[in-house]
DONU-213080 format. One line per 2 residues: their letters; for each residue x, y, z of N, C-alpha, C. Coordinates in steps of 0.05 Angstrom, whole numbers. Layout:
a> X/Y/Z/X/Y/Z/X/Y/Z | ...
***
This chain:
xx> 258/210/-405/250/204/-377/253/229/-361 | 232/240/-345/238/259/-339/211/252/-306
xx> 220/272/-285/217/270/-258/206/303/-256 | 176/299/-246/162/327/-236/159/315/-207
xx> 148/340/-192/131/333/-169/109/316/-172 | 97/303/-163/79/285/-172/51/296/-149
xx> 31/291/-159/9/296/-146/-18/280/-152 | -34/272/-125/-47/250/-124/-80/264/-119
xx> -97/260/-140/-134/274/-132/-147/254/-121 | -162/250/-107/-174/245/-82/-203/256/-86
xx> -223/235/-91/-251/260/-88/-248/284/-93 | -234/283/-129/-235/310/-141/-222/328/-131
xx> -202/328/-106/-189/343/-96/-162/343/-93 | -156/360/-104/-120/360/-112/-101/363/-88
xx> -79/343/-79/-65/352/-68/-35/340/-69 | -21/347/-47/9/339/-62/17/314/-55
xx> 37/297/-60/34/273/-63/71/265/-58 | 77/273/-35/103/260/-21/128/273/-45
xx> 134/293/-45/149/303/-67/177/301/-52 | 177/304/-27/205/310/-10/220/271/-14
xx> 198/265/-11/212/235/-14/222/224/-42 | 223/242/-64/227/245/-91/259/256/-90
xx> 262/271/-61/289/287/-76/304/265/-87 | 321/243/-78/339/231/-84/334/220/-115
xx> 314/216/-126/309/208/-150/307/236/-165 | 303/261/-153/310/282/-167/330/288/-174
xx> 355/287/-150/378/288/-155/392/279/-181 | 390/252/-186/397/240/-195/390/239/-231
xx> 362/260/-234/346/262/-252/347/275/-269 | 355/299/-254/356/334/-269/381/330/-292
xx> 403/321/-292/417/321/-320/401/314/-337 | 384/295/-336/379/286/-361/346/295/-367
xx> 331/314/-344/308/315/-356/306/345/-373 | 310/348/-394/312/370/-416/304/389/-410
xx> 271/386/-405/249/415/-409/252/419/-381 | 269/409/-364/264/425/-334/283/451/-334
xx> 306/458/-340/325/479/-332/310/490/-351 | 296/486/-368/276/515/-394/263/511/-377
xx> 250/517/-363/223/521/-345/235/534/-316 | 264/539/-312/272/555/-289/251/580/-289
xx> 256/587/-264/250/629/-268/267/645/-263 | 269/661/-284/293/681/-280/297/680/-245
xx> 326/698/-242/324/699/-221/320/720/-211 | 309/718/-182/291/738/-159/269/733/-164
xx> 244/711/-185/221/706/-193/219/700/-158 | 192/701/-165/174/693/-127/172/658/-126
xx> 160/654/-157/154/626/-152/183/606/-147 | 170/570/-139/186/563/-132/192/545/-149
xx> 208/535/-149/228/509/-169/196/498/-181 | 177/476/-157/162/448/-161/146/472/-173
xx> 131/494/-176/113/504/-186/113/504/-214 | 149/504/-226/153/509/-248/142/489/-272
xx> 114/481/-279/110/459/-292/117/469/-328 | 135/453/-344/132/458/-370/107/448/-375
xx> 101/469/-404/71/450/-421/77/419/-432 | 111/415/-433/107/378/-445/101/363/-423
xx> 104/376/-398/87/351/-375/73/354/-354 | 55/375/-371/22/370/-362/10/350/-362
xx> -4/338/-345/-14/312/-347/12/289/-332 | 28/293/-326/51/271/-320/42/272/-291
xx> 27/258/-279/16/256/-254/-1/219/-257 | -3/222/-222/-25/204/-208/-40/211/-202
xx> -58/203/-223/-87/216/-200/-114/186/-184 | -103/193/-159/-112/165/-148/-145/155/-153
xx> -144/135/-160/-175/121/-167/-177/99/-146 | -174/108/-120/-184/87/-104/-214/70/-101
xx> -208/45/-100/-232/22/-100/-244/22/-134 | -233/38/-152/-242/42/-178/-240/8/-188
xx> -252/-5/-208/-245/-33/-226/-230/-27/-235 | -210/-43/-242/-200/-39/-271/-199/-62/-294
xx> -196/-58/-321/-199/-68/-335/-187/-103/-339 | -208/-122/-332/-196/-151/-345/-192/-158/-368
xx> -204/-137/-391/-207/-154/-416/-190/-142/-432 | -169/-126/-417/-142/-115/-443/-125/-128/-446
xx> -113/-127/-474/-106/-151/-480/-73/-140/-494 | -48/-160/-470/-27/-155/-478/-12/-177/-493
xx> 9/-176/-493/39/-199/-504/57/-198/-483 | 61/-223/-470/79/-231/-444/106/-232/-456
xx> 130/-231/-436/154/-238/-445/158/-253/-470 | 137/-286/-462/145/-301/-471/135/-299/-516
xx> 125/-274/-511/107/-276/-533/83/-278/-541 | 68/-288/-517/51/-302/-516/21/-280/-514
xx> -6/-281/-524/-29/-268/-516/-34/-274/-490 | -39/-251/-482/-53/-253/-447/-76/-225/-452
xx> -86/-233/-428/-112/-207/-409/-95/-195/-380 | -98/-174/-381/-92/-161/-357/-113/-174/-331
xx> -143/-189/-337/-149/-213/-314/-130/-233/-313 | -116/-244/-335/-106/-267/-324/-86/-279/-304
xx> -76/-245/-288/-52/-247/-265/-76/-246/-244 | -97/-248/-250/-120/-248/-217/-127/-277/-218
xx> -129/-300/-235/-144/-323/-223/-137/-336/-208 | -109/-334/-198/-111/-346/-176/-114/-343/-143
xx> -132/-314/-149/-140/-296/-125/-118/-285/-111 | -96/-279/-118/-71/-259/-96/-75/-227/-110
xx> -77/-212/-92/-71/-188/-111/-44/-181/-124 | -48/-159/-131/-25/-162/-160/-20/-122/-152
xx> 9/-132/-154/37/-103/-151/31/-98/-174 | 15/-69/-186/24/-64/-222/43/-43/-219
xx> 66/-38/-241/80/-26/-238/80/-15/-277 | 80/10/-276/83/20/-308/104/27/-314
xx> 125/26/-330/152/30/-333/154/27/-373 | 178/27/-379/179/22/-405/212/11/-400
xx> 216/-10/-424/249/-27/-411/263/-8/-430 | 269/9/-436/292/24/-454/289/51/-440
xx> 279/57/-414/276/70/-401/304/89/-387 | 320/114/-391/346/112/-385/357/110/-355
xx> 327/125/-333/338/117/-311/317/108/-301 | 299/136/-293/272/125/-269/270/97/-267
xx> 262/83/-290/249/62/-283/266/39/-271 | 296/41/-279/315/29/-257/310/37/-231
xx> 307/60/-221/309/65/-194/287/58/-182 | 261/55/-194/235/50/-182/228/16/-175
xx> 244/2/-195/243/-24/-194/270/-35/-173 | 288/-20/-176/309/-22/-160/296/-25/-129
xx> 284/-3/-128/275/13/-91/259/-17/-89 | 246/-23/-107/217/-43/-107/231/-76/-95
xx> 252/-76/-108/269/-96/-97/282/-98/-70 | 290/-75/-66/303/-73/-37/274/-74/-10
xx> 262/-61/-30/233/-63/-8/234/-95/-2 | 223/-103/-24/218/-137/-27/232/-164/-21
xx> 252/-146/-15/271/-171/-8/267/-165/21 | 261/-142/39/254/-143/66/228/-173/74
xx> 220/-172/60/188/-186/67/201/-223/58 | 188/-235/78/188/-263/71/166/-279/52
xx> 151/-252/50/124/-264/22/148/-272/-3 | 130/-277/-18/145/-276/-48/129/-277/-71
xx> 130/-256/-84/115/-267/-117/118/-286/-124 | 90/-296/-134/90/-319/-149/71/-335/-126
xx> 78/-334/-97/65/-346/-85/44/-330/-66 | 46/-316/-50/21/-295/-37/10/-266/-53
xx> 36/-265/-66/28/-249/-93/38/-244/-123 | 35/-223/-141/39/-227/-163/46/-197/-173
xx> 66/-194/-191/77/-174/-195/66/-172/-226 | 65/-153/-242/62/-143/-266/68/-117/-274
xx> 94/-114/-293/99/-97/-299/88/-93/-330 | 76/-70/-329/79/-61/-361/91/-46/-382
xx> 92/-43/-405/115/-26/-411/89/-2/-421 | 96/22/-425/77/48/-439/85/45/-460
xx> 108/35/-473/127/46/-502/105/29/-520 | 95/35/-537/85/18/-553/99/-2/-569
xx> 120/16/-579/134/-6/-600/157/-18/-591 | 161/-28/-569/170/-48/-537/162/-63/-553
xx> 182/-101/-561/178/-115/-565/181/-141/-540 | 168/-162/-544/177/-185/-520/211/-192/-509
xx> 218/-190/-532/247/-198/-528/253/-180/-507 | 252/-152/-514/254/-134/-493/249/-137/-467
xx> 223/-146/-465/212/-144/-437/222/-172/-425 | 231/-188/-439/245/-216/-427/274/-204/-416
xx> 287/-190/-431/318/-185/-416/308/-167/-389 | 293/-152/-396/284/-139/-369/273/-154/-348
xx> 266/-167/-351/250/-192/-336/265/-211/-324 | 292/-219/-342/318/-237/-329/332/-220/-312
xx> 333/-192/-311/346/-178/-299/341/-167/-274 | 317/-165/-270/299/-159/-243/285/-177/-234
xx> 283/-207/-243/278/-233/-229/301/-238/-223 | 323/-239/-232/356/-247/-222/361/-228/-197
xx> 352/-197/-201/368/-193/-173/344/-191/-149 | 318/-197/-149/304/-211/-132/303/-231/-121
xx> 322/-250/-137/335/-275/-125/310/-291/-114 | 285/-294/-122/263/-309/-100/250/-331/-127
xx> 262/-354/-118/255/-379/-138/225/-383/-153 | 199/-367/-143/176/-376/-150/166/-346/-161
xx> 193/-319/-165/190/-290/-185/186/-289/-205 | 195/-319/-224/198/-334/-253/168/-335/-263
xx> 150/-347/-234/126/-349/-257/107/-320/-242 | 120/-320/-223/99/-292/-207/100/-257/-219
xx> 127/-254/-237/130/-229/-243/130/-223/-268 | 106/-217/-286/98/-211/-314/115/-195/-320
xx> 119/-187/-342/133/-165/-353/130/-172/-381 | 101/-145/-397/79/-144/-421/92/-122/-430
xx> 78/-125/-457/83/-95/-482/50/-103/-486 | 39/-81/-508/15/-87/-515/20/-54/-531
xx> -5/-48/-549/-19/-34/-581/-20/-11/-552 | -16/18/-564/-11/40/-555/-46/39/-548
xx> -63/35/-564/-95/34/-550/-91/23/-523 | -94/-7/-524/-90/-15/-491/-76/-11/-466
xx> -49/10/-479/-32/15/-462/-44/35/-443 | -62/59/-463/-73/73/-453/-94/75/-438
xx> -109/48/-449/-140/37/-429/-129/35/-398 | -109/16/-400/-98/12/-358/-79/35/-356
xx> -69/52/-368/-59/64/-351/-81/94/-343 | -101/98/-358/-120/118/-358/-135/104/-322
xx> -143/77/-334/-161/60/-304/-145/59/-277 | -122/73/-275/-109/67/-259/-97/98/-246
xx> -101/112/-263/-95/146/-265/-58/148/-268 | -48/130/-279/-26/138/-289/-26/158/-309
xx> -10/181/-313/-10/198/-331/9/191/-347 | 23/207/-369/52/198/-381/48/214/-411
xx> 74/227/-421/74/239/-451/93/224/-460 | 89/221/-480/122/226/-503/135/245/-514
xx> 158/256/-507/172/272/-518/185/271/-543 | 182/281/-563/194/280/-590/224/297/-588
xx> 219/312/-572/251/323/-570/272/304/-560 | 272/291/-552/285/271/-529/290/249/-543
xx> 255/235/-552/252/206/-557/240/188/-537 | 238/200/-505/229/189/-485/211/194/-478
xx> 195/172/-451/173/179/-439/174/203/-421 | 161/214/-407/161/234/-389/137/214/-372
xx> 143/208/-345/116/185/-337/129/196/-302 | 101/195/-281/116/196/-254/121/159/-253
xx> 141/162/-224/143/138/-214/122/135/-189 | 114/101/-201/83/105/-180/85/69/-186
xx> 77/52/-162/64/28/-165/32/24/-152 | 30/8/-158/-5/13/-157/-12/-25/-144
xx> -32/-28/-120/-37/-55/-109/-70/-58/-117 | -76/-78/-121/-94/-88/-133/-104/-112/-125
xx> -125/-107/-113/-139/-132/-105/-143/-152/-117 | -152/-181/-113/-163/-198/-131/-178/-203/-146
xx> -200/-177/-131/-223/-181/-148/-221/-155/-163 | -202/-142/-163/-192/-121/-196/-185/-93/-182
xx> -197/-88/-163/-197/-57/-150/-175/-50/-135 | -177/-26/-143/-144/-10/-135/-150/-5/-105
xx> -126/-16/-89/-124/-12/-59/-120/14/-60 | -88/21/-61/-61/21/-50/-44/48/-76
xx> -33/54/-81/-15/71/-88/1/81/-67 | 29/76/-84/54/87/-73/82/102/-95
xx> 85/120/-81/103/137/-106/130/138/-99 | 142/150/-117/180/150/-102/199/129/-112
xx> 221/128/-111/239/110/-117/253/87/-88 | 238/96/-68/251/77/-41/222/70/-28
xx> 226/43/-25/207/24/-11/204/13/15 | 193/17/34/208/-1/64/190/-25/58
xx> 209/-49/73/194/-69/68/162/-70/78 | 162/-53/108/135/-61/122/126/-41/109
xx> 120/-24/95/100/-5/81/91/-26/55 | 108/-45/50/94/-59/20/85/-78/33
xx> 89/-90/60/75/-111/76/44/-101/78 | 50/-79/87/18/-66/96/-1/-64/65
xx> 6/-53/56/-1/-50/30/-12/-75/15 | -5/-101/24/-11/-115/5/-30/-136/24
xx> -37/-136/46/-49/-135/65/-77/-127/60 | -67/-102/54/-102/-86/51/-108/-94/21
xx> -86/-92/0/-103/-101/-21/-106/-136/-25 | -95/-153/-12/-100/-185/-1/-138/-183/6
xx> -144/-154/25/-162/-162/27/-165/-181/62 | -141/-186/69/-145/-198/95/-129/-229/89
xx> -140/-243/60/-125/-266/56/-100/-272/60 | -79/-252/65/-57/-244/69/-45/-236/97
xx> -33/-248/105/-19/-231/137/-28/-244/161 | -14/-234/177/-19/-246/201/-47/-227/219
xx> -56/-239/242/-76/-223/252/-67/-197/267 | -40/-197/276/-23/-175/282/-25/-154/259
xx> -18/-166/238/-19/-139/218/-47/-126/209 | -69/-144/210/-95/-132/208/-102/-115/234
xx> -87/-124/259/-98/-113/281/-78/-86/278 | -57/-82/275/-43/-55/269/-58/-33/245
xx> -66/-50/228/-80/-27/206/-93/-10/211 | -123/-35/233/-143/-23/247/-136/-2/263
xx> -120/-13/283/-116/9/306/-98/23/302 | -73/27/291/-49/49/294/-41/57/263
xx> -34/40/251/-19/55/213/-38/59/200 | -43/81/185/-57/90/153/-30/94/137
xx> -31/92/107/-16/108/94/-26/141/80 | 5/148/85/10/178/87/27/182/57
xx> 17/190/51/26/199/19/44/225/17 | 43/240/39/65/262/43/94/248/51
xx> 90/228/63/110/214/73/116/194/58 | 93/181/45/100/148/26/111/124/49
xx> 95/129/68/97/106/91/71/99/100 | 71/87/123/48/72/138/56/76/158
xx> 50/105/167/48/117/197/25/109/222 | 32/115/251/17/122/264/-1/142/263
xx> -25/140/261/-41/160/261/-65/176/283 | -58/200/300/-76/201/323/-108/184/324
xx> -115/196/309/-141/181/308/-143/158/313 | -120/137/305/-136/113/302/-118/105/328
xx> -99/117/341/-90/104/368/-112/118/387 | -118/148/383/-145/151/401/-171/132/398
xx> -179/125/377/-200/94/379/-190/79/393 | -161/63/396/-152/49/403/-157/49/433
xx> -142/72/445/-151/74/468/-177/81/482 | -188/89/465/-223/80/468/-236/57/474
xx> -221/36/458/-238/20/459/-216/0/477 | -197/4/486/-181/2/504/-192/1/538
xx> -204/28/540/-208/33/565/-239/21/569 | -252/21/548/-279/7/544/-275/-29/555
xx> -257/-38/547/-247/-61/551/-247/-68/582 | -220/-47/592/-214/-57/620/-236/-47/634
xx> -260/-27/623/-288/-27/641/-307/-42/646 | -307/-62/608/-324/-72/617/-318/-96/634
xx> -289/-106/633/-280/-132/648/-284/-115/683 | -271/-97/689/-286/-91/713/-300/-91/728
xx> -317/-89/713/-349/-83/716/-360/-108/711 | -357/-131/710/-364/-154/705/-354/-166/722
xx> -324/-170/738/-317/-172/761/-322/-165/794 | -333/-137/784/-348/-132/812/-373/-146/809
xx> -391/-147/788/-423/-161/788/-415/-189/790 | -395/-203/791/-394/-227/798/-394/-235/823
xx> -371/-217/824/-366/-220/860/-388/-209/874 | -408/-191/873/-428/-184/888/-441/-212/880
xx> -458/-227/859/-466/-247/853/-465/-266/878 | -431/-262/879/-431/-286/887/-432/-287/917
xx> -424/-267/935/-439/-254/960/-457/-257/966 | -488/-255/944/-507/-260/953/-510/-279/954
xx> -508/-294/936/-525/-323/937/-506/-341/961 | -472/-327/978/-471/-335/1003/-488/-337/1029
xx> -500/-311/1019/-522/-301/1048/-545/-308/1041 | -556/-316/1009/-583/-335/1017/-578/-357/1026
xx> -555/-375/1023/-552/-398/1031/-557/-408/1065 | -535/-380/1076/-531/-374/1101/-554/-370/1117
xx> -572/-366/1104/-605/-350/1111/-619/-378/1108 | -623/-394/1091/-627/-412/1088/-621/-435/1103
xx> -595/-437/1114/-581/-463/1129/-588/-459/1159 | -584/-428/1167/-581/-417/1197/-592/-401/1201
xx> -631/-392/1197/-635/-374/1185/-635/-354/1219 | -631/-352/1249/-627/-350/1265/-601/-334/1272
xx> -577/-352/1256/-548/-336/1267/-545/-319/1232 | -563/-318/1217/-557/-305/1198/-556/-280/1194
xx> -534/-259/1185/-538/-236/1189/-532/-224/1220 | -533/-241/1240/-529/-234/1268/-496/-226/1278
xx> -494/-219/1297/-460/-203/1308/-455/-241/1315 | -427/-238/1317/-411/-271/1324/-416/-271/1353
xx> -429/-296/1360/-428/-306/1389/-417/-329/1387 | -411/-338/1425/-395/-361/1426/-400/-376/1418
xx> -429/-381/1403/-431/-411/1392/-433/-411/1368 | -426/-383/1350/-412/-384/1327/-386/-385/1329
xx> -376/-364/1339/-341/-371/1339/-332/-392/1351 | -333/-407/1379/-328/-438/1385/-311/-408/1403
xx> -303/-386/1418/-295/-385/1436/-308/-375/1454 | -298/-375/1489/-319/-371/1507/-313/-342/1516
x> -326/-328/1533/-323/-306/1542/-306/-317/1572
***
């Protein structure tokens, strides 16, 4: 198990992908990831630490495939043993949290599922019912049993009664492993020095109808960044009209940050269409009220057409001189 900078392509265009929000899972990382202190630079070298990539984890990246399909017809083994399709966590239309991990994993994948929990326990949704969790394992030769103790162990400390049937946790043939995690731009090696994966930490949201929203990287979660997130990959089916109306007008997610920030732009629309608002109610208030002015003085023209329009005399006002 080992922890690089992680980096996310975008319309073929490379860029960096919230690495500062990594320190704490770096910290925590560097004993045990081997090929990183061989890949220092002497010292007084120019370059910097994250530049230092070894050749065993090239490729250990996200590379984002947003709105991409991904595959319904791969075909895993659930906890229970059982044959499944990677469609079969969509029929009941909620999108679906995928998360790639392996359960003999020594740390990352504790800390990623850990953060994933603390996120999740913020939110009053719950897997199983507005959505659906699926974890996979990369290890090939991961058996069910495995993924069941892992499965009792991170449905137990999610504590949410309806996690049991909402949070998969599959093994599946090193072919298929590689079909979703390729469709999804998970990277990942195996290390023969070690015995372990080398994989970033990344969860991935997924619509109903198969397409990747959402990516998020790092080991810490806030609850309202996985609220939002699952929102946009819900598709709308999900959330309140407050949180669609926030998407629109004020948060994007920020991948330097791994949140769901304010973003100028979209509070400058806001107040665009803001001031558009109180103009056009304005402006609809004065044409009323003139409206309604006139059709006083045709009346007036109509009833009195004599004192209409004329200066007040005593036998309009009722006083005498």
């Amino acid at each position: 198990m080992f922890l690089k900078r992680q980096t996310t392509r975008e319309d073929g265009g490379a860029r960096r992908f919230g690495a500062k929000r990594f320190a704490l899972g770096t910290a925590a990382l560097i004993g045990a990831a081997g090929l990183l202190p061989a890949a220092l630079p002497a010292v007084g070298h120019a370059q910097s630490f994250y530049d230092q990539v070894p050749e065993e984890m090239e490729g250990v990246e996200v590379t984002q495939r947003l709105n991409e399909q991904v595959p319904f017809d791969v075909e895993f083994v659930n906890e229970h043993g059982e044959p499944v399709t990677f469609g079969d966590y969509f029929a009941d239309g909620r999108p679906v949290l995928l998360t790639l991990n392996y359960y003999t994993c020594p740390q990352l994948c504790h800390l990623t599922l850990n953060g994933l929990i603390e996120g999740l326990k913020e939110l009053q949704w719950s897997a199983g019912e507005e959505f659906n969790i699926v974890t996979v394992s990369i290890n090939p030769n991961e058996k069910p049993d495995q993924a069941m103790a892992f499965k009792n162990r991170y449905v137990g400390m999610y504590d949410r009664e309806s996690a049991a049937d909402g949070w998969a946790f599959l093994t599946g043939t090193e072919e298929n492993i590689q079909k979703l995690a390729d469709a999804v731009g998970f990277g990942f090696r195996y290390d023969e020095r070690s015995g372990e994966y080398a994989h970033p930490s990344s969860i991935q949201f997924i619509t109903p109808s198969g397409r990747i929203a959402q990516y998020m990287g790092g080991v810490m979660f806030r609850g309202q960044d996985l609220r939002f997130a699952l929102v946009e990959a819900s598709q709308g089916t999900i959330g309140s009209p407050m949180d669609r109306f926030l998407l629109f007008t004020c948060f994007q997610y920020d991948p330097r940050t791994n949140t769901y920030a304010p973003v100028a732009w979209k509070v400058m629309r806001s107040g665009a269409l803001l001031t558009i608002v109180v103009l056009t109610l304005g402006l609809t208030m004065l044409w009323w009220r003139g409206s309604r002015f006139e059709e006083a003085e045709k009346r007036s023209v109509k009833d009195d057409p004599e004192t209409a329009g004329s200066a007040p005399t005593a036998a309009t006002t009722g006083v005498e001189s």
